[in-house]
C-alpha angles and dihedrals in degrees: 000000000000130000121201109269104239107183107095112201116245117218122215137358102311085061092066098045089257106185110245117283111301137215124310092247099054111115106249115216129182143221123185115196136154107273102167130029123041099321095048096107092056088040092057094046084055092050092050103052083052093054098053095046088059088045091053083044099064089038091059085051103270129248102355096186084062091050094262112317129170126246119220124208109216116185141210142191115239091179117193100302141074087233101055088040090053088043088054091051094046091053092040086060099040089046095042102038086166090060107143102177143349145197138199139039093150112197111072088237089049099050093042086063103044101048086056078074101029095054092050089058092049086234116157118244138199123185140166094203124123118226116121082211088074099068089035101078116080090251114151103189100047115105110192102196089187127066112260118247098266088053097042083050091059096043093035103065095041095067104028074062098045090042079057103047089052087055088050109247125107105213114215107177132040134198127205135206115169136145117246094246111137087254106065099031083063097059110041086040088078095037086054100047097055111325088092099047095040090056089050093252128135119214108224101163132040124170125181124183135165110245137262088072121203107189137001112202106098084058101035082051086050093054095035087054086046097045106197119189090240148018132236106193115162099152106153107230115076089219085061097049090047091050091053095044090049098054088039078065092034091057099043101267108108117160092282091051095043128007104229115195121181135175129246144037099271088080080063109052122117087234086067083089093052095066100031144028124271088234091054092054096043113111093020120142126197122179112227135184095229144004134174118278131208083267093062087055099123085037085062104044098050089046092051082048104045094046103021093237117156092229135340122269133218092258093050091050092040093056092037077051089051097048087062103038083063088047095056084044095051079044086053102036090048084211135077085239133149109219089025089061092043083052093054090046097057093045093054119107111176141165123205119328092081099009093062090086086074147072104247089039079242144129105179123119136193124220101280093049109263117137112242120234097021123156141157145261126224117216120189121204094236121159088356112307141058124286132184113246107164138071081051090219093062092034115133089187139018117255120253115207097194106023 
């Protein structure tokens, strides 16, 4: 059943325990996340790994090729619409003229909106979202640090299949649920046009729906008449997700029955137990395109003290990841400048240090913007939290195809 859902969205700075207003010739840098509306909790989990990267930052002694100086997070709403995300760009540039770079946005819509403004500004940006419309764009000053859908959809069946045939089953057949936000149609477009096919799978259900959903039945009925072996559900709202997976066990397809495997870090927020049961999450899978690894251990714990979270999602270590990738390029670019920084951005080539923060260990971009050598994790729902299963190197659990 649901529980009420308790954790309330702050907006602003204030929100993240931001310090007072600092001195005129601090760098301003920017992140621009959902605050309000049904991605607010993740956008505040963004907001706050940022926050405490530029926070670690200053207390390392800032940007020591500009003799010192402090960086300040400022933050804007991007709310639950392109047009609210482009407005908060626009005010974040009109109140922070000295921007030099920013990160965020979160959902695909919401960061396609915002980097029309973002780009015309030159100003530098780093997301996680999805969207192979993001890096086609002809944008110079645009930096995806996930792999875009097409590529997530390659990279994605190959190992959900793998992951099955340890376990000793051959899956044959595949559903799908999913919303029709940018993220996740990229993604499936490419697995229906040939990645299914190609994996030796047959798609035998296939349900769409707009989100906010309201009930499930009429699509979980479609998938339970169909009975894949398995289950592809990447919807972007974690109350969606939670509906879905309570009436999967309501109708008599829980994990063992049916292996269920989503995208994105909303299937891994604490808040997911706010809103279901431990037992309805158990055995859920949800591919990511980060997570924290034994060497972000201290980074972790002073996250999950500062701001009394249980563990770190992939949103909170990725930003914390962007807000350093600008501090080596305002290192390298000597300047708090725009396009400087966006130079020294496209000329790094790094393994592991920064790139750790991401999937791939990477920092390397081709000329539209998509970082080279970028790939996923896999988490798995298992005693009642999130553990990393895959890349098996970095892994904290084993997977477990049918939980």
């Amino acid at each position: 059943m649901f529980k009420k859902l308790i954790a309330t969205a702050l907006v602003g700075a204030a929100a993240l325990g931001s310090a007072p207003a600092q001195a005129a010739d601090d760098i301003p840098v920017a992140v621009i996340a959902p605050l309000t509306g049904p991605w607010a909790r993740t956008g505040k989990i963004l907001a706050n790994g940022a926050q405490l990267a530029v926070d670690d930052i200053n207390a390392a002694g800032g940007i020591k090729a500009l003799g010192g100086a402090k960086l300040r997070l400022v933050v804007g709403d991007a709310g639950d619409s392109p047009d609210k995300a482009r407005n908060a760009a626009q005010r974040l540039l009109a109140d922070e003229p000295n921007l030099v770079a920013g990160s965020g946005a979160w959902a695909s819509h919401l960061t396609l909106a915002v980097t029309e403004v973002t780009e015309r500004a030159n100003l530098p940006w780093f997301t996680l979202s999805f969207s192979d419309q993001i890096t086609s764009r002809g944008f110079k000053y645009i930096f995806q640090m996930s792999p875009p859908g097409p590529a997530q959809a390659d990279m994605i069946l190959p190992v959900v299949m793998d992951m099955a045939k340890a376990a000793g089953d051959a899956p044959k057949t595949v559903g799908v649920i999913t919303d029709n936000t940018p993220a996740p149609t990229s993604i499936l477009n490419k697995m229906r046009e040939e990645g299914f096919k190609a994996n030796g799978l047959e798609l035998v259900a296939d349900e769409i729906f707009t989100p906010p959903l309201s009930d499930a039945t009429s699509m979980v009925q479609q998938v339970r008449r169909a009975r894949p072996d398995w289950l592809f559900m990447p919807p972007t709202v974690l109350q969606d997700n939670v509906l879905l997976l309570q009436k999967l066990n309501e109708l008599g397809m829980s994990r063992d029955q049916l292996p269920v495997v989503g995208s994105g870090a909303q299937l891994a927020v604490p808040e997911a137990l706010n809103v279901a049961e431990a037992e309805e999450l158990e055995g859920l899978m949800s591919v990511l395109v980060s997570w924290p690894a034994a060497e972000h251990a201290d980074i972790v714990k002073r996250y999950s003290e500062r701001f009394n979270e249980p563990w770190m999602t992939q949103d909170a270590i990725a930003a914390y990841g962007d807000m350093m990738v600008i501090k080596e390029a305002l290192e390298a670019a000597g300047a708090a400048d725009r396009v400087k920084v966006a130079e020294a951005v496209r000329n790094m080539d790094v393994t592991g240090g920064i790139g750790s923060f991401y999937g791939g260990n990477t920092i390397k971009f081709d000329e539209a913007g998509h970082r080279l050598g970028a790939s996923l994790v896999i988490i798995q729902w298992q005693n009642g939290r999130p553990e990393l299963i895959y890349p098996a190197d970095l892994a904290s659990a084993e997977a477990d195809w049918k939980k």
